[in-house]
mmCIF file as Biopython writes it, N, C-alpha, C and O atoms, coordinates in Angstrom:
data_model
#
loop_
_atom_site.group_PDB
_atom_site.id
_atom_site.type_symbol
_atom_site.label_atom_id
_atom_site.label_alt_id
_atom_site.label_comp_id
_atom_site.label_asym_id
_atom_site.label_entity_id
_atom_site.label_seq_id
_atom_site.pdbx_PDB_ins_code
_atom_site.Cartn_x
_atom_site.Cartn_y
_atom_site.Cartn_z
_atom_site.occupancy
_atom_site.B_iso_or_equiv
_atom_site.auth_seq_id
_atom_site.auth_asym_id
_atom_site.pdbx_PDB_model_num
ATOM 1   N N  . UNK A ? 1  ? -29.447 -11.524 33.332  1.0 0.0 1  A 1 
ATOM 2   C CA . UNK A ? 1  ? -29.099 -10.124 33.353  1.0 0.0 1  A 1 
ATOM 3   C C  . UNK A ? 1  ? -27.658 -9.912  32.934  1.0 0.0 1  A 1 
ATOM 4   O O  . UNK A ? 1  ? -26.704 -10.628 33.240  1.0 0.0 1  A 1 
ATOM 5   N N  . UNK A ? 2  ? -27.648 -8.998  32.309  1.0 0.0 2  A 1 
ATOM 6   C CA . UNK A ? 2  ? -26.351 -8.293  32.174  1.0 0.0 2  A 1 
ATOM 7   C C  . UNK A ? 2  ? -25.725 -7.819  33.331  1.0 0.0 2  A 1 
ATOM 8   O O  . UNK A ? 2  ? -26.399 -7.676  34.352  1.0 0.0 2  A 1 
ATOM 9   N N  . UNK A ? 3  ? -24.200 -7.482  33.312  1.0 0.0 3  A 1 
ATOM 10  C CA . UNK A ? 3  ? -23.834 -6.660  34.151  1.0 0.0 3  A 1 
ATOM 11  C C  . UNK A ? 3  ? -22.959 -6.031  33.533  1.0 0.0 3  A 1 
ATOM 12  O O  . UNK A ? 3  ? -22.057 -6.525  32.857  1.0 0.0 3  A 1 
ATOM 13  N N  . UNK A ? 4  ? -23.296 -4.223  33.842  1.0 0.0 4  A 1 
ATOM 14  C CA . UNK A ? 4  ? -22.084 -3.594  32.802  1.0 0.0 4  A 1 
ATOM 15  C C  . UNK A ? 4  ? -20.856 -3.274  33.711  1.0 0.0 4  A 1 
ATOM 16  O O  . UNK A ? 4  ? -21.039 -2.958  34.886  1.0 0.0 4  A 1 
ATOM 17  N N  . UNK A ? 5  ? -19.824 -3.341  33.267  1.0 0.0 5  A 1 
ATOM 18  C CA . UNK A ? 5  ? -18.638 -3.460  33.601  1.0 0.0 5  A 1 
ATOM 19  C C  . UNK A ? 5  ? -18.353 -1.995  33.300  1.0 0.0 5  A 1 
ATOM 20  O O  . UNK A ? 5  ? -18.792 -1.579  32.227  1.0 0.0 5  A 1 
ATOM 21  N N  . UNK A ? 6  ? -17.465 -0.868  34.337  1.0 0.0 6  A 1 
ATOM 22  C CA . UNK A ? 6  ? -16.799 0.123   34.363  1.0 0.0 6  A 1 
ATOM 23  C C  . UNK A ? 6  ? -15.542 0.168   33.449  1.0 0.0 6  A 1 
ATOM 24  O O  . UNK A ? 6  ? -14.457 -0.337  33.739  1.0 0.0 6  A 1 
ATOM 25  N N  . UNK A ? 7  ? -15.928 1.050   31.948  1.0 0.0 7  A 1 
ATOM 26  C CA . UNK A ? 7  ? -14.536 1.226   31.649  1.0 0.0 7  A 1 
ATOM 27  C C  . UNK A ? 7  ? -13.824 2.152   31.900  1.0 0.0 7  A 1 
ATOM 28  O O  . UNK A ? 7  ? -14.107 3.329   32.124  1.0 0.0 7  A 1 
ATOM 29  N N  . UNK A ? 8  ? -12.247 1.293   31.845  1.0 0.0 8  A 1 
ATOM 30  C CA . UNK A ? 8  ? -10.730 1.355   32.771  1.0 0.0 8  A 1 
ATOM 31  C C  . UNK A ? 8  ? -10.407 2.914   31.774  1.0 0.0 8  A 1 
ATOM 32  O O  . UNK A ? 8  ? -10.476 3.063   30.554  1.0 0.0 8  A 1 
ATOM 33  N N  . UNK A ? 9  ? -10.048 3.913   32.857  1.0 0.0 9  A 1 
ATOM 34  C CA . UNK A ? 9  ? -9.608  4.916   31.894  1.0 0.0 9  A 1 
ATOM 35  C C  . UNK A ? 9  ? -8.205  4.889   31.257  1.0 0.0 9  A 1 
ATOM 36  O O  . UNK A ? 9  ? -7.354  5.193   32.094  1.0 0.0 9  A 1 
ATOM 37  N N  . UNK A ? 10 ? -7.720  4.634   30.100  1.0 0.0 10 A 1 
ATOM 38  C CA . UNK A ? 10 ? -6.762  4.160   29.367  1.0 0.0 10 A 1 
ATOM 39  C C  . UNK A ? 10 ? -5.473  5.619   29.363  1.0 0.0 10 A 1 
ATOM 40  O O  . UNK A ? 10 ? -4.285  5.448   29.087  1.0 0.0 10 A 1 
ATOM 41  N N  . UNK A ? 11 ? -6.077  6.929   29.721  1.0 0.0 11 A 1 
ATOM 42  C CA . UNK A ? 11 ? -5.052  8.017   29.407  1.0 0.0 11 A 1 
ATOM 43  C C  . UNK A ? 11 ? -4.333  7.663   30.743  1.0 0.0 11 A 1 
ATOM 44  O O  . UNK A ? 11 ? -3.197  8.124   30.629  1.0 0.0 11 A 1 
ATOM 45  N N  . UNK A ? 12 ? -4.422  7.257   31.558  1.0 0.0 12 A 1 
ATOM 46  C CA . UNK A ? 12 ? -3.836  6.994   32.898  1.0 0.0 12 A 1 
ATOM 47  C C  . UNK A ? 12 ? -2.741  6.832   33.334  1.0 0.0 12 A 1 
ATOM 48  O O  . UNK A ? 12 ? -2.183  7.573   34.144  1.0 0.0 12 A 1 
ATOM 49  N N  . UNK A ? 13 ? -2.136  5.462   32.663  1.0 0.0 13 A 1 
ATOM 50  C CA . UNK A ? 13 ? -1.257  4.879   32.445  1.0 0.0 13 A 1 
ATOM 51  C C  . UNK A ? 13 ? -0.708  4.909   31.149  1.0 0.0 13 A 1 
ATOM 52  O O  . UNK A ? 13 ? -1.634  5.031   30.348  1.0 0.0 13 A 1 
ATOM 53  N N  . UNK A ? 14 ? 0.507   4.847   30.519  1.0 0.0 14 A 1 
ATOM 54  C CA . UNK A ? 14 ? 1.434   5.239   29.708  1.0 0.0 14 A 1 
ATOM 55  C C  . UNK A ? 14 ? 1.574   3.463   29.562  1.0 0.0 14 A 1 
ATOM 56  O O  . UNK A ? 14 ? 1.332   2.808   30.575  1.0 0.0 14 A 1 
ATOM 57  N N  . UNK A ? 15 ? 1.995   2.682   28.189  1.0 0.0 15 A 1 
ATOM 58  C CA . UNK A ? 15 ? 2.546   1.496   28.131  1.0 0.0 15 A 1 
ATOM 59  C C  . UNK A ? 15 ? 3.741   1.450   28.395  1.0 0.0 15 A 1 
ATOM 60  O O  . UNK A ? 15 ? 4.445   2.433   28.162  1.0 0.0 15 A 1 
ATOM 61  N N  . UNK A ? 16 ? 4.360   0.088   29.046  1.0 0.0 16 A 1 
ATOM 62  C CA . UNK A ? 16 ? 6.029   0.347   29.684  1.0 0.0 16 A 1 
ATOM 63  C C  . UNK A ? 16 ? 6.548   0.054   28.274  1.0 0.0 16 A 1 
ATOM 64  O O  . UNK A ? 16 ? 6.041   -0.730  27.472  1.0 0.0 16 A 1 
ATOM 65  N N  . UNK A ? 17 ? 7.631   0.804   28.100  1.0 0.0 17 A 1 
ATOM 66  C CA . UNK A ? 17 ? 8.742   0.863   27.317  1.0 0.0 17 A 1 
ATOM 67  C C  . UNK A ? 17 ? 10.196  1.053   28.127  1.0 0.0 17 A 1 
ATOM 68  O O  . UNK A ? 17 ? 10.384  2.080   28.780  1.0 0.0 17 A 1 
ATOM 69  N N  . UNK A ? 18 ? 11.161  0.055   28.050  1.0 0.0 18 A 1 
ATOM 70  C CA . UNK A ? 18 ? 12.134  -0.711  28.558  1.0 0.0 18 A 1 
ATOM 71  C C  . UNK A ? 18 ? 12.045  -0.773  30.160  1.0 0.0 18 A 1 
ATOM 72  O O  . UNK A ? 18 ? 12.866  -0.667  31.071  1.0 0.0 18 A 1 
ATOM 73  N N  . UNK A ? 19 ? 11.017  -0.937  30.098  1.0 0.0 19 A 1 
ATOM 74  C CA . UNK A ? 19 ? 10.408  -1.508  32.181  1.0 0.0 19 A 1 
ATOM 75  C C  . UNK A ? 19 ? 10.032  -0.747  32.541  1.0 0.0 19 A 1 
ATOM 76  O O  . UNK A ? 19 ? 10.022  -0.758  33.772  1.0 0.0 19 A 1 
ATOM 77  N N  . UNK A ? 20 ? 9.315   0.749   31.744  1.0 0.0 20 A 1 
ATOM 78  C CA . UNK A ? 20 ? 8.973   1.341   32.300  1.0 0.0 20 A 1 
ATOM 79  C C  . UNK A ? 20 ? 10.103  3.052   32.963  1.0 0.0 20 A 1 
ATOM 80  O O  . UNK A ? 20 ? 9.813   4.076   33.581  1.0 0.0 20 A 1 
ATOM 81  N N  . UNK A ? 21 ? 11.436  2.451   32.336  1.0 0.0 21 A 1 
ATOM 82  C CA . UNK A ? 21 ? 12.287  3.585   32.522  1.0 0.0 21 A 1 
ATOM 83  C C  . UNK A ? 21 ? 12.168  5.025   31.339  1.0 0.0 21 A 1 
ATOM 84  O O  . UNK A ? 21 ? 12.305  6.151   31.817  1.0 0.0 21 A 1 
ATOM 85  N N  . UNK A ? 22 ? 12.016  4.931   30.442  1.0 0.0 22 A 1 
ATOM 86  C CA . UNK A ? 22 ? 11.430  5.995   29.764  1.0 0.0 22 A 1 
ATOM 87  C C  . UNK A ? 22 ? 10.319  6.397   29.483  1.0 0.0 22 A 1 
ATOM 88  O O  . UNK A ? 22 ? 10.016  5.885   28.405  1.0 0.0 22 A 1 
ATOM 89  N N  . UNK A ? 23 ? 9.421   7.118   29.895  1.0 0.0 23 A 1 
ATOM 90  C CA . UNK A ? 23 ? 8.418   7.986   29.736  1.0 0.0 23 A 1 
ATOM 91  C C  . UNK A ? 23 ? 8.265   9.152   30.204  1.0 0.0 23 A 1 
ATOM 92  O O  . UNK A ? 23 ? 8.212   9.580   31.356  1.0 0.0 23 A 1 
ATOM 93  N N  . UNK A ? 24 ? 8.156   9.921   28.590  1.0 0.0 24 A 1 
ATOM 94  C CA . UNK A ? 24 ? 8.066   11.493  29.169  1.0 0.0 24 A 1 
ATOM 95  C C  . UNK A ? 24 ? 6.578   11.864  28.979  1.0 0.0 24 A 1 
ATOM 96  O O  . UNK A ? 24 ? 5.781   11.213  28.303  1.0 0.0 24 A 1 
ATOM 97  N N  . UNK A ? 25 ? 6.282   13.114  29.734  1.0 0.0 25 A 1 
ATOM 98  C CA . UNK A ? 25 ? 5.053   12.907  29.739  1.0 0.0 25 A 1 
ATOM 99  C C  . UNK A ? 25 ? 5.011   14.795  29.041  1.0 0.0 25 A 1 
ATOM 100 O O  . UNK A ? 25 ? 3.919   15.340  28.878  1.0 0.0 25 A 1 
ATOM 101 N N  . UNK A ? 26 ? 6.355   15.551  28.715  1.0 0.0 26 A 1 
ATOM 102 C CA . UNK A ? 26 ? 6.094   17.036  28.405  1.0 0.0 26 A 1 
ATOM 103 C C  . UNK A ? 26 ? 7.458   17.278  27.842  1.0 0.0 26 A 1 
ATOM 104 O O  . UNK A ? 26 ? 8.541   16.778  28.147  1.0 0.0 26 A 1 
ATOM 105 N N  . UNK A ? 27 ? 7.106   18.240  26.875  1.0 0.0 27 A 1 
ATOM 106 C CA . UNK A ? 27 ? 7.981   18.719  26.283  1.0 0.0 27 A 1 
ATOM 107 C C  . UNK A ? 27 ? 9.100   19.487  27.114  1.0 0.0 27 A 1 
ATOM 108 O O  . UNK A ? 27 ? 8.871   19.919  28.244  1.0 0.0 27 A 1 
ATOM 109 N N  . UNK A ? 28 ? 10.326  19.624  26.473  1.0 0.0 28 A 1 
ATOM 110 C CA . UNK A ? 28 ? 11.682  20.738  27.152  1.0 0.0 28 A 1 
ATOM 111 C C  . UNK A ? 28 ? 11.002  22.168  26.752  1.0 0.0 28 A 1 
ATOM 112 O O  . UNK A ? 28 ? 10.456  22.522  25.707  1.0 0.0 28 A 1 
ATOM 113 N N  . UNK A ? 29 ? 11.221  22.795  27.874  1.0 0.0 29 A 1 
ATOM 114 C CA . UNK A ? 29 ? 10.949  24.270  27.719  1.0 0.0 29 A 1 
ATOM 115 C C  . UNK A ? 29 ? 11.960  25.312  26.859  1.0 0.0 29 A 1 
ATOM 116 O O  . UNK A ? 29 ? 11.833  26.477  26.484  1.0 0.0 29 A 1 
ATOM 117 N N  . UNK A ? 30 ? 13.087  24.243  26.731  1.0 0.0 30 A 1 
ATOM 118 C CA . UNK A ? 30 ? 14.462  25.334  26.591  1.0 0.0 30 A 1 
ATOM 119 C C  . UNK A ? 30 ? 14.780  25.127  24.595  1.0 0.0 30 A 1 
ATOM 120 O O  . UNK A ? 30 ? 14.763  24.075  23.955  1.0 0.0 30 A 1 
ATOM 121 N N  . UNK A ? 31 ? 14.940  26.004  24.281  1.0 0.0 31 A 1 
ATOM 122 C CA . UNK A ? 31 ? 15.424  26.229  22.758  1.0 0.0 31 A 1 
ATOM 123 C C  . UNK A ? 31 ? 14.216  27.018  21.878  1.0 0.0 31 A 1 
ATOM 124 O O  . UNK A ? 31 ? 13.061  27.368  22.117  1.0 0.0 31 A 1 
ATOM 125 N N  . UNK A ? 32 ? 15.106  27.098  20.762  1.0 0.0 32 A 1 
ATOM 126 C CA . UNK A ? 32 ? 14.111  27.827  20.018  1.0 0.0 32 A 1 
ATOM 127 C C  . UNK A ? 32 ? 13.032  26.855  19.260  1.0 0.0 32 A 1 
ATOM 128 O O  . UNK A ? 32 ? 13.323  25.725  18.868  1.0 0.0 32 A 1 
ATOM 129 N N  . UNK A ? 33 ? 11.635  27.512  19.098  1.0 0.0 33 A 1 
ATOM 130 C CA . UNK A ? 33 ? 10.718  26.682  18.741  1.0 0.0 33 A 1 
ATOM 131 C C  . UNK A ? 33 ? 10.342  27.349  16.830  1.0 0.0 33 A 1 
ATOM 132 O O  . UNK A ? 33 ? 9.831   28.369  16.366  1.0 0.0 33 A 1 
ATOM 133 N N  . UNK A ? 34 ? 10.906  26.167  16.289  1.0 0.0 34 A 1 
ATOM 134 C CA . UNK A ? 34 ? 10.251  26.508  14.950  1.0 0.0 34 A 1 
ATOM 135 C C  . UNK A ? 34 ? 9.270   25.547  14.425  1.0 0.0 34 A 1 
ATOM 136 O O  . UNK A ? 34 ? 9.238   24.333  14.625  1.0 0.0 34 A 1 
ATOM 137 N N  . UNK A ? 35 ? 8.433   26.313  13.686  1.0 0.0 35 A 1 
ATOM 138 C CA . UNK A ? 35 ? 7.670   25.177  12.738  1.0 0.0 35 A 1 
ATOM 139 C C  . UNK A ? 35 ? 8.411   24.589  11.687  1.0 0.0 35 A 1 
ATOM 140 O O  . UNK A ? 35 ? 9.459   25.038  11.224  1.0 0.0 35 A 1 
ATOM 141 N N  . UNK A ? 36 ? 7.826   23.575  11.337  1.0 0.0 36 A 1 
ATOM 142 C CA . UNK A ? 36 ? 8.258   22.723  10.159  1.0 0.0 36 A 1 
ATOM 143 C C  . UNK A ? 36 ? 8.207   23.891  8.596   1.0 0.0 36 A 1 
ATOM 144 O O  . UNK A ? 36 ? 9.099   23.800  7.754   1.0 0.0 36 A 1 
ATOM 145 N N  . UNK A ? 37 ? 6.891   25.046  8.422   1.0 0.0 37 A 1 
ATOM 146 C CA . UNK A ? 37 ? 6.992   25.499  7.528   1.0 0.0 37 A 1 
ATOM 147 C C  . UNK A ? 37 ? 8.220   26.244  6.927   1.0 0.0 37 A 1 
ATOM 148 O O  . UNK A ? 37 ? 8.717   26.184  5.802   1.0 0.0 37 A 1 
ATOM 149 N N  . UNK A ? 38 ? 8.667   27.212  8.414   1.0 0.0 38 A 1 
ATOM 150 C CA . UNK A ? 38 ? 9.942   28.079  8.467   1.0 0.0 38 A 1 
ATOM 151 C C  . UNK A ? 38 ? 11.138  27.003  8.048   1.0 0.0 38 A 1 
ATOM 152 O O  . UNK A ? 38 ? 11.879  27.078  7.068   1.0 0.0 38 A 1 
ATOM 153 N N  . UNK A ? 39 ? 11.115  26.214  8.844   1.0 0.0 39 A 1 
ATOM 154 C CA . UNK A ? 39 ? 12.792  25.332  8.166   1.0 0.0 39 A 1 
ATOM 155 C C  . UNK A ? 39 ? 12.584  24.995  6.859   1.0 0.0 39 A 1 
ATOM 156 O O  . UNK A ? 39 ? 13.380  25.305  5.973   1.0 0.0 39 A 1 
ATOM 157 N N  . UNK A ? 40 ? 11.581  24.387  6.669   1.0 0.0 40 A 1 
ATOM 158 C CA . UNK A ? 40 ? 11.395  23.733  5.086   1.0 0.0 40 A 1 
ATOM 159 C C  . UNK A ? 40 ? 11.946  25.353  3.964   1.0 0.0 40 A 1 
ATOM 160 O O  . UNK A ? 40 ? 12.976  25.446  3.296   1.0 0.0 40 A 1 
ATOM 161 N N  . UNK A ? 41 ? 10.854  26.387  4.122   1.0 0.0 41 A 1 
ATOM 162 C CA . UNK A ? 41 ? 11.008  27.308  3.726   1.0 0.0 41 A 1 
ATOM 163 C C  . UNK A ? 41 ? 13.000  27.701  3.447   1.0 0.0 41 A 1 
ATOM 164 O O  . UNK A ? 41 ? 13.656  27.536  2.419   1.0 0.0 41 A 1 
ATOM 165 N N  . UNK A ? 42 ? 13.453  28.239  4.814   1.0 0.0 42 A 1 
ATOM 166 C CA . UNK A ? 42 ? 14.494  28.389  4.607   1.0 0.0 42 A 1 
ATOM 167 C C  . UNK A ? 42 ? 15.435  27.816  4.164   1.0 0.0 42 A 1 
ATOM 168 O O  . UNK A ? 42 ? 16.406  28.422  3.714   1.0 0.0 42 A 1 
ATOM 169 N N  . UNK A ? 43 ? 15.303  25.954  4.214   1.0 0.0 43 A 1 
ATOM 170 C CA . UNK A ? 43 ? 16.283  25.659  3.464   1.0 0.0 43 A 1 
ATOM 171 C C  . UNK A ? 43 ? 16.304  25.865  1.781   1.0 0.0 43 A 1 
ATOM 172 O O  . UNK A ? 43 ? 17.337  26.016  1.129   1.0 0.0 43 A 1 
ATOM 173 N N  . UNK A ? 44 ? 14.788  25.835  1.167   1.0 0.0 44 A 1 
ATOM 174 C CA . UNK A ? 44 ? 14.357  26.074  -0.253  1.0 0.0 44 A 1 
ATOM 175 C C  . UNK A ? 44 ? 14.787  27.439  -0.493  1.0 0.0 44 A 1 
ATOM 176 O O  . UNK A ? 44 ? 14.578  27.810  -1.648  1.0 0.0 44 A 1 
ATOM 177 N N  . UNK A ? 45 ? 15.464  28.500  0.467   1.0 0.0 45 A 1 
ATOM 178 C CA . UNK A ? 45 ? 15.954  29.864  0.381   1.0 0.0 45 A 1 
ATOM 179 C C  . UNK A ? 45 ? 16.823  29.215  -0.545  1.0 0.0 45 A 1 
ATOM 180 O O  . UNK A ? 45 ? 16.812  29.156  -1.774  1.0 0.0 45 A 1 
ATOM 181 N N  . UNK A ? 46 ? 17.772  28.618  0.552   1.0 0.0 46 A 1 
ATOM 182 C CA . UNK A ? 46 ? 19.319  28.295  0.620   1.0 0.0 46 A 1 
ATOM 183 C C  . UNK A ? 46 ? 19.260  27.535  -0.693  1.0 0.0 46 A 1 
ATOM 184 O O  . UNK A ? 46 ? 20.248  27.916  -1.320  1.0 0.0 46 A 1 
ATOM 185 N N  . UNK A ? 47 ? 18.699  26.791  -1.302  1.0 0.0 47 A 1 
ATOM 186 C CA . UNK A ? 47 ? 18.846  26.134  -2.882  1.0 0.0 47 A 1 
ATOM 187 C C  . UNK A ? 47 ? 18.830  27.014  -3.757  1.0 0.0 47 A 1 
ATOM 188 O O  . UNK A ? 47 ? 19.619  27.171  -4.688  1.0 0.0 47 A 1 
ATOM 189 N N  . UNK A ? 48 ? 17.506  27.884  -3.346  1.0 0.0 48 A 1 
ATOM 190 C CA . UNK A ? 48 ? 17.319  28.890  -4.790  1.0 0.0 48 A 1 
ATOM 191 C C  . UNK A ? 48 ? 18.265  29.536  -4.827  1.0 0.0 48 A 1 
ATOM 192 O O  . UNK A ? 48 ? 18.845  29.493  -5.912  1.0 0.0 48 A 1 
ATOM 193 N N  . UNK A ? 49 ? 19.003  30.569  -3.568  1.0 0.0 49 A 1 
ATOM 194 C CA . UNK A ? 49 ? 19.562  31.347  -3.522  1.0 0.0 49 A 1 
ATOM 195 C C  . UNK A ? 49 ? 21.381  30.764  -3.971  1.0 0.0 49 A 1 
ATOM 196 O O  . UNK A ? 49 ? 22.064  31.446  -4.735  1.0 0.0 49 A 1 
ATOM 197 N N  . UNK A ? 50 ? 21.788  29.762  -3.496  1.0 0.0 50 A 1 
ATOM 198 C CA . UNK A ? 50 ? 22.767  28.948  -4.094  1.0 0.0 50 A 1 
ATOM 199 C C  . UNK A ? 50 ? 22.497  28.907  -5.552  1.0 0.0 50 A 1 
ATOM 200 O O  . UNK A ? 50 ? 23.363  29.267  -6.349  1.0 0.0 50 A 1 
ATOM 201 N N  . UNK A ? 51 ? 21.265  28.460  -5.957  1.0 0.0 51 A 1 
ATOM 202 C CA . UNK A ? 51 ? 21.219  28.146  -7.600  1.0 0.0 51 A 1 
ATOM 203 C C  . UNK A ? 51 ? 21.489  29.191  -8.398  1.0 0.0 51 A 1 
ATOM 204 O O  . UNK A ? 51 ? 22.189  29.203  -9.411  1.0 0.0 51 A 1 
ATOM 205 N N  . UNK A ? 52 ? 20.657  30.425  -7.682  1.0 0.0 52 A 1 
ATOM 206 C CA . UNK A ? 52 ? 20.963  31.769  -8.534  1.0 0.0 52 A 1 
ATOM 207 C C  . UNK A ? 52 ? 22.307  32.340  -8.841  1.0 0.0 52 A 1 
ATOM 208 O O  . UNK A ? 52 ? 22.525  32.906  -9.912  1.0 0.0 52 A 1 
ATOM 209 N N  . UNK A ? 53 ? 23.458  32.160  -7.657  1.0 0.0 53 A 1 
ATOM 210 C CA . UNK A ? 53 ? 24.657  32.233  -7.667  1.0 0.0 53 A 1 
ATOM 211 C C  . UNK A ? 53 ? 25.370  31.792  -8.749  1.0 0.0 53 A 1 
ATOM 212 O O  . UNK A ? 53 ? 25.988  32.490  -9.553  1.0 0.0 53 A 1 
ATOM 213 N N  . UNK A ? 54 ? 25.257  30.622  -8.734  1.0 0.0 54 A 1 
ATOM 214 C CA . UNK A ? 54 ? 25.653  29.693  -9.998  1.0 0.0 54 A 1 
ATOM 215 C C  . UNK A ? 54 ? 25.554  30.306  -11.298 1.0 0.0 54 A 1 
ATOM 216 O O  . UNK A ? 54 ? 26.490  30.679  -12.004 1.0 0.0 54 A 1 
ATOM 217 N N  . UNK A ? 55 ? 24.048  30.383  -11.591 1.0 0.0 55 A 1 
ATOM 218 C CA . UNK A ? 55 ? 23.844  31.090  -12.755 1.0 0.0 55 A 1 
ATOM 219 C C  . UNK A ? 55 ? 24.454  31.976  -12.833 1.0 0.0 55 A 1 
ATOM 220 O O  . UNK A ? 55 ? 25.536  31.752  -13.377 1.0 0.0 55 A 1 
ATOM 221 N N  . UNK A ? 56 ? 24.203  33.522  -12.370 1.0 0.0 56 A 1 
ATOM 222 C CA . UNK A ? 56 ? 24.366  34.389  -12.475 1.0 0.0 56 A 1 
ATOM 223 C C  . UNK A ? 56 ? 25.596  34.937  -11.478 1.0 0.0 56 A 1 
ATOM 224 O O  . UNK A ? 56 ? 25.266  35.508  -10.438 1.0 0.0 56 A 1 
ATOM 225 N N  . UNK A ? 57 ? 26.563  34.817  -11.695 1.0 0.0 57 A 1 
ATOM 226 C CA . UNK A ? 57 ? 27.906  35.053  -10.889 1.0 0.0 57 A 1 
ATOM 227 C C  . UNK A ? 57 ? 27.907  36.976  -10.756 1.0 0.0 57 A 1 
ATOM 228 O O  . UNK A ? 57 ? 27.716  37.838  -11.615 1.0 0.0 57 A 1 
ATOM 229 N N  . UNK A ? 58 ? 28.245  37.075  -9.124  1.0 0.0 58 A 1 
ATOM 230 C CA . UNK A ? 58 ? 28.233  38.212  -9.088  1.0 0.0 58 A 1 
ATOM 231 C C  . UNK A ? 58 ? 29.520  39.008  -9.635  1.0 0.0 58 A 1 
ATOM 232 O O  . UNK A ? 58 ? 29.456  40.105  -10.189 1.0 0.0 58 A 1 
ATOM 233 N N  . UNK A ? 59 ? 30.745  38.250  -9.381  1.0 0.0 59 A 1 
ATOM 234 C CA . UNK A ? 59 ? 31.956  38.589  -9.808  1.0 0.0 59 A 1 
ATOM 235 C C  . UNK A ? 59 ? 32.296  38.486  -11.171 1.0 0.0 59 A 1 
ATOM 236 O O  . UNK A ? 59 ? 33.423  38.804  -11.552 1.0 0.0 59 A 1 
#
């Protein structure tokens, strides 16, 4: 006969990383939350809008 063995629930426990002194288990509540699209976006502002400068001088 077989015998089936209970599997160990693995979300349980966290693997130790430096003995077990760092593990977070949740994010900081505090700051502003952006997506990756908005920053990407705004910095591609900041190029175009720099590039256009260049070209086309307002002064």
């Amino acid at each position: 006969m077989s015998s089936k063995k209970p599997k160990k629930d693995k979300s349980g426990q966290m693997p130790a990383s430096q003995a077990g002194l760092l593990t977070f288990f949740s994010d900081s509540g505090k700051g502003i939350k952006l997506s990756p699209i908005i920053v990407m976006g705004g910095a591609l502002a900041i190029i175009v809008i720099s590039i256009g400068l260049r070209v086309f001088p307002i002064i």
